[in-house]
py3Dmol code that shows the C-alpha trace and the ligand (Angstrom):
import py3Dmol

protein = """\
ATOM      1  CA  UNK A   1      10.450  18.138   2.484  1.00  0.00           C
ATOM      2  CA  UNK A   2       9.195  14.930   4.410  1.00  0.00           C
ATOM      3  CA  UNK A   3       5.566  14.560   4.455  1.00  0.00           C
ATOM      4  CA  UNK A   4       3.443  14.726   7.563  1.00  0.00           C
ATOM      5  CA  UNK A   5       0.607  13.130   8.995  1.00  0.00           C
ATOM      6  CA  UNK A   6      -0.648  16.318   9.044  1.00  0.00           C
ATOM      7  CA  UNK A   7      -0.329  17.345   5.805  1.00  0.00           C
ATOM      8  CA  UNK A   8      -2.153  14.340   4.368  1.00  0.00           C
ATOM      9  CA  UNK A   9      -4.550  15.181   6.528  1.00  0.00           C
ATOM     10  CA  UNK A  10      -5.147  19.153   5.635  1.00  0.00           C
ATOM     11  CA  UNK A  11      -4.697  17.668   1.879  1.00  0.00           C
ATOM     12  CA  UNK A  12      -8.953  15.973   2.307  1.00  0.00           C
ATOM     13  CA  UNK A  13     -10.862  18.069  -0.238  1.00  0.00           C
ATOM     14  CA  UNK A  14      -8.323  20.438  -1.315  1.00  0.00           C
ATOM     15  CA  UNK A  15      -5.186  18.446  -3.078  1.00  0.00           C
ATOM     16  CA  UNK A  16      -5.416  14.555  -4.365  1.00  0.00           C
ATOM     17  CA  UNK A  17      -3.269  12.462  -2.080  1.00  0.00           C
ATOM     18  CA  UNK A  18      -1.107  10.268  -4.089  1.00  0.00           C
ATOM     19  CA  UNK A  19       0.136   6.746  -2.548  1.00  0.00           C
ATOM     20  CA  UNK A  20       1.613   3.818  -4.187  1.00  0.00           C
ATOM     21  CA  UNK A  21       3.219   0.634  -2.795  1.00  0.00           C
ATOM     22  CA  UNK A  22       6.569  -0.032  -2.348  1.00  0.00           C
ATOM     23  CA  UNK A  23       9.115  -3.022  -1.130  1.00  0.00           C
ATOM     24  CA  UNK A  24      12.667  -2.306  -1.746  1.00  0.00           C
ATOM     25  CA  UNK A  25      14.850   0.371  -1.729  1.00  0.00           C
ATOM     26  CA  UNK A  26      15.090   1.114  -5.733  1.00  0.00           C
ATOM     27  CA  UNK A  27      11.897   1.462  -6.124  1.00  0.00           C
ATOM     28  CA  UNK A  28      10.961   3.431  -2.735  1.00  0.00           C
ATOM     29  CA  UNK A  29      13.958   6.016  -3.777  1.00  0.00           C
ATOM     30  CA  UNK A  30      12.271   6.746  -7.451  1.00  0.00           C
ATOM     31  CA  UNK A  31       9.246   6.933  -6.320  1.00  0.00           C
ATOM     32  CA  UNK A  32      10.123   9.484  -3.619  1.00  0.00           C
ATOM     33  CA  UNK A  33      12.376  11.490  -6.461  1.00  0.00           C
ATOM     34  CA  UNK A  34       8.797  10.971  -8.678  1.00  0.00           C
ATOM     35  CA  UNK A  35       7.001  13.167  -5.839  1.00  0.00           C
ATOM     36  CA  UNK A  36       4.329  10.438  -4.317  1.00  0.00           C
ATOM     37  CA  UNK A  37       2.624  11.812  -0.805  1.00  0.00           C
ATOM     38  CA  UNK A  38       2.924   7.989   0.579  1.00  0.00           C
ATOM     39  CA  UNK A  39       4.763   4.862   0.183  1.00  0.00           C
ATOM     40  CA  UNK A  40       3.357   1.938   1.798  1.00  0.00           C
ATOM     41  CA  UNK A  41       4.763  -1.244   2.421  1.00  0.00           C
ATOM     42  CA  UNK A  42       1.832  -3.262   1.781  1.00  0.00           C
ATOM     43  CA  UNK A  43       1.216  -6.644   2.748  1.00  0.00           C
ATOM     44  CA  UNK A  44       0.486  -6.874  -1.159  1.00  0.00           C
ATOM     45  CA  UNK A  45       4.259  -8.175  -0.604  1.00  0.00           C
ATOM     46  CA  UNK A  46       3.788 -11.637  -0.497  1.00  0.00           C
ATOM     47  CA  UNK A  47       2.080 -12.078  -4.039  1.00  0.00           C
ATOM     48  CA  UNK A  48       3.702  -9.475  -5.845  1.00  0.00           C
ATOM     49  CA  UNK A  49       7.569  -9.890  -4.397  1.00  0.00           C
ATOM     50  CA  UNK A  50       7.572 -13.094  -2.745  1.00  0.00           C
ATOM     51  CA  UNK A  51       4.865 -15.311  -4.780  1.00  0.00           C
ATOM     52  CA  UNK A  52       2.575 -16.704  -2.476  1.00  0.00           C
ATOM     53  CA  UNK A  53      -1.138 -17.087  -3.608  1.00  0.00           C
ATOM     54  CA  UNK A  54      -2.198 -14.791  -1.010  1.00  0.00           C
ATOM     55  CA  UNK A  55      -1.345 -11.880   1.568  1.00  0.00           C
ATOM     56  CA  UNK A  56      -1.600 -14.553   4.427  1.00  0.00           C
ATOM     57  CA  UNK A  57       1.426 -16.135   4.715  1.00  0.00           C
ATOM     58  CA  UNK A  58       3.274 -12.521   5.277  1.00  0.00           C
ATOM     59  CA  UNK A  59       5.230 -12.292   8.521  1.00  0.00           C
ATOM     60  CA  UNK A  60       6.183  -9.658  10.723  1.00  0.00           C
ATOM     61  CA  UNK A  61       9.697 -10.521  10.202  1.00  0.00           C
ATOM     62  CA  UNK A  62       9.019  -9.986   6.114  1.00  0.00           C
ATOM     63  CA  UNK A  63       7.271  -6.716   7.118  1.00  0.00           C
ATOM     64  CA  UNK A  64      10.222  -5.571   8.896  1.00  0.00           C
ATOM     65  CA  UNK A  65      12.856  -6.264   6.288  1.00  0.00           C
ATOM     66  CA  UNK A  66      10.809  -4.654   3.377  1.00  0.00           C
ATOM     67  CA  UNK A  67       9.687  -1.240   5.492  1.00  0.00           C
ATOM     68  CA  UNK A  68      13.991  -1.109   6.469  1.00  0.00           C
ATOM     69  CA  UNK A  69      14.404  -1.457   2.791  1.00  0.00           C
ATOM     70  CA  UNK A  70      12.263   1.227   1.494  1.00  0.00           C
ATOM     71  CA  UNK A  71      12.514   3.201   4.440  1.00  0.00           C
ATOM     72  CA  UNK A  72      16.311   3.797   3.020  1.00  0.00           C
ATOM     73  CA  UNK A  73      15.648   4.560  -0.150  1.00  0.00           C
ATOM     74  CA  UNK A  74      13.011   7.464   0.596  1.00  0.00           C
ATOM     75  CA  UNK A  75      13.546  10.725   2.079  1.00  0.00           C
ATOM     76  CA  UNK A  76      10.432  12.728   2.029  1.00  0.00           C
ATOM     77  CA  UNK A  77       7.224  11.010   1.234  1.00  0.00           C
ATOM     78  CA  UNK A  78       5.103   9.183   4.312  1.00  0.00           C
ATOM     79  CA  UNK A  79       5.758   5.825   5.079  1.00  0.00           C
ATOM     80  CA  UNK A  80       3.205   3.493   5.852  1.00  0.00           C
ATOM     81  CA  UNK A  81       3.545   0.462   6.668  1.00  0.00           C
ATOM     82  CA  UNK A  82       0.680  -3.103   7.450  1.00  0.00           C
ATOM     83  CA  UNK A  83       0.933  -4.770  10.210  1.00  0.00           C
ATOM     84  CA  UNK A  84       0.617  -8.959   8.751  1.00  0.00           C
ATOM     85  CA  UNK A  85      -2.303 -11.141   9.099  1.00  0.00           C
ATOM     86  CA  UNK A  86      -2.811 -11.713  12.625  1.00  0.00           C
ATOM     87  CA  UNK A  87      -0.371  -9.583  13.988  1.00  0.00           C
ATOM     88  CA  UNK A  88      -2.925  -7.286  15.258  1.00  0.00           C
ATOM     89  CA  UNK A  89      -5.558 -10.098  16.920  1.00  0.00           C
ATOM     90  CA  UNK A  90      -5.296  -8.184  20.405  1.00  0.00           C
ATOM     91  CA  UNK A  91      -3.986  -5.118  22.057  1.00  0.00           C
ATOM     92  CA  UNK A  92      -0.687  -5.681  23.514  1.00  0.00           C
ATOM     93  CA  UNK A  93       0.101  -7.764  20.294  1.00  0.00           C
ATOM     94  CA  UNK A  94      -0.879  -5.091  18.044  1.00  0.00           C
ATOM     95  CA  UNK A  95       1.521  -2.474  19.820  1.00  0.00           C
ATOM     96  CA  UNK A  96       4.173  -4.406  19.963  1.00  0.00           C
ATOM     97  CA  UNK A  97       4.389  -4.976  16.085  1.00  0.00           C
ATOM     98  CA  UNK A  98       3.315  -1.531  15.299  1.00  0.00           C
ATOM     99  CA  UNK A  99       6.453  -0.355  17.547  1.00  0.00           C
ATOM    100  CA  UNK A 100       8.609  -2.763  15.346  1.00  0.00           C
ATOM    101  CA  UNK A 101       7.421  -1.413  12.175  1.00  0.00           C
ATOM    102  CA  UNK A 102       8.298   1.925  13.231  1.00  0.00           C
ATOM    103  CA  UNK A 103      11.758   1.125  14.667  1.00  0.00           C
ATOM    104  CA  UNK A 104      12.562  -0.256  11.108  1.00  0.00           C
ATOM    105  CA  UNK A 105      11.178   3.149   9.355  1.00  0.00           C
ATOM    106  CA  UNK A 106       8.055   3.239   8.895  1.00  0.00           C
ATOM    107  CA  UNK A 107       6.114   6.455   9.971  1.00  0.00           C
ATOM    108  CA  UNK A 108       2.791   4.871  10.909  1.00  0.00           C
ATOM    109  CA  UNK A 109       0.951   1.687  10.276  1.00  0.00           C
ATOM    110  CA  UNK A 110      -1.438   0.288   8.200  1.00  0.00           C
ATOM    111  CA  UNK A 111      -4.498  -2.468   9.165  1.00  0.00           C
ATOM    112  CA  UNK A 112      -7.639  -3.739   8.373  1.00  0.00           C
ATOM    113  CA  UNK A 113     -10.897  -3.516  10.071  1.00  0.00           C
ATOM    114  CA  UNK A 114     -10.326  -3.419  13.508  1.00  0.00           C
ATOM    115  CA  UNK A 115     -11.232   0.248  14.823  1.00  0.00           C
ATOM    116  CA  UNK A 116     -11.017  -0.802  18.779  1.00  0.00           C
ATOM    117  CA  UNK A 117      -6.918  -1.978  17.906  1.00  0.00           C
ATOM    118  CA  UNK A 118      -7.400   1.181  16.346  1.00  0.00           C
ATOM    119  CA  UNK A 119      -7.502   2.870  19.419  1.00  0.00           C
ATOM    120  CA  UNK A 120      -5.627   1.628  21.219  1.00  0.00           C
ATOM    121  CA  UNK A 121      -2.603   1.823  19.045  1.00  0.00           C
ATOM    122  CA  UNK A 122      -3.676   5.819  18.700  1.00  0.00           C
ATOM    123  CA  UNK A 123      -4.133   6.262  22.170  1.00  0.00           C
ATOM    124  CA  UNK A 124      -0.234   4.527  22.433  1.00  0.00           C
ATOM    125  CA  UNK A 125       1.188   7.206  20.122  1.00  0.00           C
ATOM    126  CA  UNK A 126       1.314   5.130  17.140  1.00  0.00           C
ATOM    127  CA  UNK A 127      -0.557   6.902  13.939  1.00  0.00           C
ATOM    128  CA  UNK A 128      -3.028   4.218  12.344  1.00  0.00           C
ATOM    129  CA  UNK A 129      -4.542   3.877   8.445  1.00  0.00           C
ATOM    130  CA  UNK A 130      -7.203   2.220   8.813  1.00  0.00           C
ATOM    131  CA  UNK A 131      -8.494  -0.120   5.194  1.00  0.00           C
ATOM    132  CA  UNK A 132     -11.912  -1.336   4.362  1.00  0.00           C
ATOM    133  CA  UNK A 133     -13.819  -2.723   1.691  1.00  0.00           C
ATOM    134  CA  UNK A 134     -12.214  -5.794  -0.221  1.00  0.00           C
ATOM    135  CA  UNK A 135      -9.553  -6.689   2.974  1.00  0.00           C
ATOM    136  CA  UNK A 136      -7.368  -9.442   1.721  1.00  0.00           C
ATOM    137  CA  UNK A 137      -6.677 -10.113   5.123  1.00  0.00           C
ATOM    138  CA  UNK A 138     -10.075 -11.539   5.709  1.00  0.00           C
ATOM    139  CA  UNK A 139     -12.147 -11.495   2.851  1.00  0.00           C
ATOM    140  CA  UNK A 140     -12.296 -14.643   0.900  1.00  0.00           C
ATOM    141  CA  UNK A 141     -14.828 -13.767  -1.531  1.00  0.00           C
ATOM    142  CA  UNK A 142     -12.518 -11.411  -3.591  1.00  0.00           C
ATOM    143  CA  UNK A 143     -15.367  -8.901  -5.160  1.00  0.00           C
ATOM    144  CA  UNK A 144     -16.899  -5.248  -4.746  1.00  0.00           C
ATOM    145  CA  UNK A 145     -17.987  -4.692  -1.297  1.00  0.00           C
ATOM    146  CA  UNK A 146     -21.006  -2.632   0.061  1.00  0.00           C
ATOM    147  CA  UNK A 147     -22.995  -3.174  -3.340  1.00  0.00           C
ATOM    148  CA  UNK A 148     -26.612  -3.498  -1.278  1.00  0.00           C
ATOM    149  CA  UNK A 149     -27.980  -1.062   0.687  1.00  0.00           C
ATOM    150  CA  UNK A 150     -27.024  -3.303   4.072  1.00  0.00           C
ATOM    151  CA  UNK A 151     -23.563  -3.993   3.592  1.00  0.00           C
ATOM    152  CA  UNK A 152     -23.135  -0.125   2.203  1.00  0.00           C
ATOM    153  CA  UNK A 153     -24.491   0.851   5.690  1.00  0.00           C
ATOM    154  CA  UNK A 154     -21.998  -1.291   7.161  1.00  0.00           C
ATOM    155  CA  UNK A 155     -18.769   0.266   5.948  1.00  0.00           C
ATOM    156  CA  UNK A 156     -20.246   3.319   6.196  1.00  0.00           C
ATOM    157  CA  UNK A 157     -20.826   3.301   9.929  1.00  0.00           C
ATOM    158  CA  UNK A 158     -17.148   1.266   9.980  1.00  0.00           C
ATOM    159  CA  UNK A 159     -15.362   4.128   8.203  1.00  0.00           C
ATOM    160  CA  UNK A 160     -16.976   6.521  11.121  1.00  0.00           C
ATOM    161  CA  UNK A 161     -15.693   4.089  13.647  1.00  0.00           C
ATOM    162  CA  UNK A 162     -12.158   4.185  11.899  1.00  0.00           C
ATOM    163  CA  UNK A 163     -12.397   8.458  12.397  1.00  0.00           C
ATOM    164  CA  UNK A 164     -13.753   7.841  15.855  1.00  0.00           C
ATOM    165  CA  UNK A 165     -10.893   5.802  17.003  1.00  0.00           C
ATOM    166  CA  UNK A 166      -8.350   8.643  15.484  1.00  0.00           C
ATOM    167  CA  UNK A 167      -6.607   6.891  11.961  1.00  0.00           C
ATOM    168  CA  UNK A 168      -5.871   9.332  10.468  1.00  0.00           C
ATOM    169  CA  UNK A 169      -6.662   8.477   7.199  1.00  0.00           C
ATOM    170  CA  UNK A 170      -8.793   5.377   5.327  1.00  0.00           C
ATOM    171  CA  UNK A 171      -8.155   3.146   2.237  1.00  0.00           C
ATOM    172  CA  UNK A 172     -11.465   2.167   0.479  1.00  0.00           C
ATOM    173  CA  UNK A 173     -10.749  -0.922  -1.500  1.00  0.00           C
ATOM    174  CA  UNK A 174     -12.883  -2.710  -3.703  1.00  0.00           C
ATOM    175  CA  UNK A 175     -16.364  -0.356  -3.162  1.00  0.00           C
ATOM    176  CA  UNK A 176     -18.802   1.355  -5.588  1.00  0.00           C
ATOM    177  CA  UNK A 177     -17.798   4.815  -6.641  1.00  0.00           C
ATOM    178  CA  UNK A 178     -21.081   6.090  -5.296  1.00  0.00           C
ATOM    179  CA  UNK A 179     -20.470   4.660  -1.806  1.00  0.00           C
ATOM    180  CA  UNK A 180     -17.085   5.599  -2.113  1.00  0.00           C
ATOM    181  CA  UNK A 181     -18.216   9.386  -2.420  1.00  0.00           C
ATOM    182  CA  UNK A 182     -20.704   8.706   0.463  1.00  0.00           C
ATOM    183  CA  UNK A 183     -18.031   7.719   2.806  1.00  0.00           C
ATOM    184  CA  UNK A 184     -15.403  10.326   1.488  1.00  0.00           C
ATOM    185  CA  UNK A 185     -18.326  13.205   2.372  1.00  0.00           C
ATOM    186  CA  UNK A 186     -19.202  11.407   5.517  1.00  0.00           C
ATOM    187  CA  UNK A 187     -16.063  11.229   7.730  1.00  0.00           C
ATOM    188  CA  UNK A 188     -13.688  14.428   8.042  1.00  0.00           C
ATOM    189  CA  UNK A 189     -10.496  12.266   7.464  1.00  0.00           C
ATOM    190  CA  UNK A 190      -9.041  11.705   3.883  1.00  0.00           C
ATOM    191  CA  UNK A 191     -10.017   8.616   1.912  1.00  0.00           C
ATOM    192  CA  UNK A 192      -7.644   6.588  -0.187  1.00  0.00           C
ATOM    193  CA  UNK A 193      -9.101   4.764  -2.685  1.00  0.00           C
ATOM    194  CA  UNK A 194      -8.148   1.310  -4.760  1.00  0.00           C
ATOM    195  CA  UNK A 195     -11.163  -0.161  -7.473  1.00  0.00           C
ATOM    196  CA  UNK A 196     -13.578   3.237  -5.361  1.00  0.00           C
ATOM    197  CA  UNK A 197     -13.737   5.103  -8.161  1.00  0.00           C
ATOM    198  CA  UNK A 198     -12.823   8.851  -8.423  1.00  0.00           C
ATOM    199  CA  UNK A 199     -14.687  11.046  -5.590  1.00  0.00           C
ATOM    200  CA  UNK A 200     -11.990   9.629  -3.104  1.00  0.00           C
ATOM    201  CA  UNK A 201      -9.541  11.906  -1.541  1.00  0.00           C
ATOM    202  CA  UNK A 202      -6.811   9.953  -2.849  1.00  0.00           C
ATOM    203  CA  UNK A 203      -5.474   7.204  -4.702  1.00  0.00           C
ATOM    204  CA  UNK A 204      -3.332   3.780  -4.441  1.00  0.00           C
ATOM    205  CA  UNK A 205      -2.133   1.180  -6.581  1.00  0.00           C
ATOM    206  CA  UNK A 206       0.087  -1.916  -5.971  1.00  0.00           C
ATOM    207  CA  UNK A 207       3.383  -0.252  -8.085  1.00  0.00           C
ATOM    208  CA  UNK A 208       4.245  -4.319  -9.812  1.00  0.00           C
ATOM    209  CA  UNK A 209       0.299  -3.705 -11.033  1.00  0.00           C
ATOM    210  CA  UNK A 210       0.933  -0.267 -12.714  1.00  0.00           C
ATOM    211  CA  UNK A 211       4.542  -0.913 -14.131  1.00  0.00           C
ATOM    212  CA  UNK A 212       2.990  -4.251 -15.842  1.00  0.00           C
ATOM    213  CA  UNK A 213       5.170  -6.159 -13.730  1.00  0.00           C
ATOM    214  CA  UNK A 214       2.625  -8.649 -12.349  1.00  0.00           C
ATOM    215  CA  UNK A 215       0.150 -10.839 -14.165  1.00  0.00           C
ATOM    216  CA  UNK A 216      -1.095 -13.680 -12.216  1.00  0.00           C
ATOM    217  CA  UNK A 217      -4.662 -11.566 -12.244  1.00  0.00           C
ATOM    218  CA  UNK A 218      -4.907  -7.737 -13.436  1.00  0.00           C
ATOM    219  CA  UNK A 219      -7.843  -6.254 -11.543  1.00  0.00           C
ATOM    220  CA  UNK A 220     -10.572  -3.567 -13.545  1.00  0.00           C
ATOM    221  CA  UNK A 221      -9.191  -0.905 -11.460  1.00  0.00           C
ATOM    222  CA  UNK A 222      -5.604  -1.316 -12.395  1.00  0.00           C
ATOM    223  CA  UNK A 223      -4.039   0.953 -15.227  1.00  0.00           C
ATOM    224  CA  UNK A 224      -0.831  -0.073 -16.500  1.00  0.00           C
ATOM    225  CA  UNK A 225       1.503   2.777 -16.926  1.00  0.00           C
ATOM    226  CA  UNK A 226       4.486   0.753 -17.648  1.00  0.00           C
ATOM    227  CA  UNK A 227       5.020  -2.085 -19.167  1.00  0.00           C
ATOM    228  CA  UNK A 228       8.157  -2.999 -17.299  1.00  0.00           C
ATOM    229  CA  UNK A 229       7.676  -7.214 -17.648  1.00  0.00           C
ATOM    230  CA  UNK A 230       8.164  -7.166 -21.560  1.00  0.00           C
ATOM    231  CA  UNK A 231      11.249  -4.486 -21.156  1.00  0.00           C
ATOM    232  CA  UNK A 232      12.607  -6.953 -18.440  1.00  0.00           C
ATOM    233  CA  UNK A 233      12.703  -9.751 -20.834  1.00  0.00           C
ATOM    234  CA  UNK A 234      13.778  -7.967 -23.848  1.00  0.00           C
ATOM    235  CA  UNK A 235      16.908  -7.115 -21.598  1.00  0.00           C
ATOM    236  CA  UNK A 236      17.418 -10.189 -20.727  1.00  0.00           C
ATOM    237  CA  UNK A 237      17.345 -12.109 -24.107  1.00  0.00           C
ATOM    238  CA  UNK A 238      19.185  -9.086 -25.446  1.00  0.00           C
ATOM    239  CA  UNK A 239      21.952 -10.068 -22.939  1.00  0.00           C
ATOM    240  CA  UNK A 240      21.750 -14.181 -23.064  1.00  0.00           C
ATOM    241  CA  UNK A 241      22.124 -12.961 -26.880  1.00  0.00           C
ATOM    242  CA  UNK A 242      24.688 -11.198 -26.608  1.00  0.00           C
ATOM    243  CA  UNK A 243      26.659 -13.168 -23.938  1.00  0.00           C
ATOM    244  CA  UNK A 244      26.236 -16.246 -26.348  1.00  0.00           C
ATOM    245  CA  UNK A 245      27.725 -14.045 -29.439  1.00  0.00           C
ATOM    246  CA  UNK A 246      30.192 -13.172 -27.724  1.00  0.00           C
ATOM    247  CA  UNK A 247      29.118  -9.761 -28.193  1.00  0.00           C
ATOM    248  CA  UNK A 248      29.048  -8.898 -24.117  1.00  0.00           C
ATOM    249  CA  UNK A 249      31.431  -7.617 -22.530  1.00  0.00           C
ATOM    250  CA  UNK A 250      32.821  -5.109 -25.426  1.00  0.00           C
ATOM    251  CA  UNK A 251      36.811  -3.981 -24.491  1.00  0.00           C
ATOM    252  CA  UNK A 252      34.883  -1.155 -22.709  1.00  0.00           C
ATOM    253  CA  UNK A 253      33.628  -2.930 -20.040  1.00  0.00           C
ATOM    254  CA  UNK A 254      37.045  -4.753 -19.842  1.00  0.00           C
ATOM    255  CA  UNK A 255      39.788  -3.877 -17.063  1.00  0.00           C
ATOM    256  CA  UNK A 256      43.180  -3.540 -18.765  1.00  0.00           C
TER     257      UNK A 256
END
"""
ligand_1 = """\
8
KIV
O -1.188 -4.526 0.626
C -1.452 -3.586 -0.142
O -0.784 -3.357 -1.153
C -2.611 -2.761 0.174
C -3.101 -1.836 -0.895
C -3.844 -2.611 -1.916
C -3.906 -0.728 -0.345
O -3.151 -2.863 1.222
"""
view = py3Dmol.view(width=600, height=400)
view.addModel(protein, "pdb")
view.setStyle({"model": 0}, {"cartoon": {"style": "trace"}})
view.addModel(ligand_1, "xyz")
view.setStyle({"model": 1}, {"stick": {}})
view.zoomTo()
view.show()
């Protein structure tokens, strides 16, 4: 059954919300067979898939094609999907992507900061996560967020500005466990948390992180339940191997 905005929302305090990222349509279809809540097309896309240092150079157009992708290959969990850097700098701007996100499958959207765009896009029929904490989009100084009492009191009253302008839903990245709790207890929509410890109403990983299928830096808050990079290249010296043997392909893979 597909997964509503509704239900995620009737799941604060009561079930934990699972959520893991997704980009093509392999790994959006097993991950819907696996059972996840949601699947979001996260801007995590242009280090993990396309290799870029940084979330930054993501377009709308790569956006698009991904959320088409996965929005193929699942049937019933919630899609999410983030609108790129600077996609979402004004109003008019910021609906206009959204709507293109959703015309390619997505459910809702995904972005960071921002609770006035927020609005807006809410108030324009367009369901929002909203994402603070460690925001790639902005940050620069890639460490846990909120660890004094002033910038704690800062995403704290940004997290009630996030509920006030109607997402539905919030990803803590990056944030003590403690303040994690703080703003879970505060605001009456669910929180969905990455490196915020375990009082959140949910969870998210980037999937290359937890298969093992990304190394360029493997954050504390990452568990590897896969270890899909050494399987990949087994296979594939298996097969040079094999090919080289001439061992590959047997009479069974042979037309006759
Ligand atoms: O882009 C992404 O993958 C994300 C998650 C880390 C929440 O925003």
């Amino acid at each position: 059954m597909k997964t509503t905005i509704s239900k995620i929302k009737s799941m604060k305090g009561k079930e934990k919300i699972t959520m893991l990222t997704a980009y093509d349509y392999s790994t959006a279809k097993y991950t819907d067979e696996a059972g996840i809540d949601i699947i979001l097309i996260g801007d995590s896309l242009g280090m993990v898939v396309l290799g870029y240092d940084s979330t930054l150079s993501v377009t709308m157009d790569d956006m698009i094609r991904h959320t088409g992708a996965v929005s193929r290959g699942a049937s019933n969990a919630l899609i999410v999907a983030d609108l790129s850097a600077g996609s979402y700098d004004d109003n008019e701007t910021a609906a206009l992507n959204a709507e293109s996100l959703i015309k390619s499958g997505a459910d809702c959207v995904k972005i960071e900061n921002k609770p006035e765009i927020a609005k807006f896009l809410v108030e324009n029929n367009i369901e929002v996560m909203g994402h603070i904490g460690l925001t790639p989009q902005t940050v620069t100084d890639f460490k846990v967020q909120g660890k004094d009492e002033e910038t704690a009191a800062k995403l704290i009253k940004l997290a009630k500005e996030c509920e006030a302008a109607g997402c539905f839903s919030l990803v803590l990245e990056c944030v003590p466990m403690q303040l994690a709790k703080k703003i879970t207890e505060s605001i009456s929509i669910p929180t969905i948390g990455i490196g915020a410890g375990t009082y959140c109403d949910g969870q998210v990983l980037v999937v290359n992180d937890m298969l093992g299928l990304y190394d360029k830096f493997s954050p504390k808050f990452v568990k590897k339940y896969a270890h899909l990079a050494e399987d990949m290249k087994k296979a594939f010296e298996n097969y040079i191997r094999e090919v080289r043997g001439g061992k590959f392909p047997e009479d069974k893979h042979s037309f006759h």
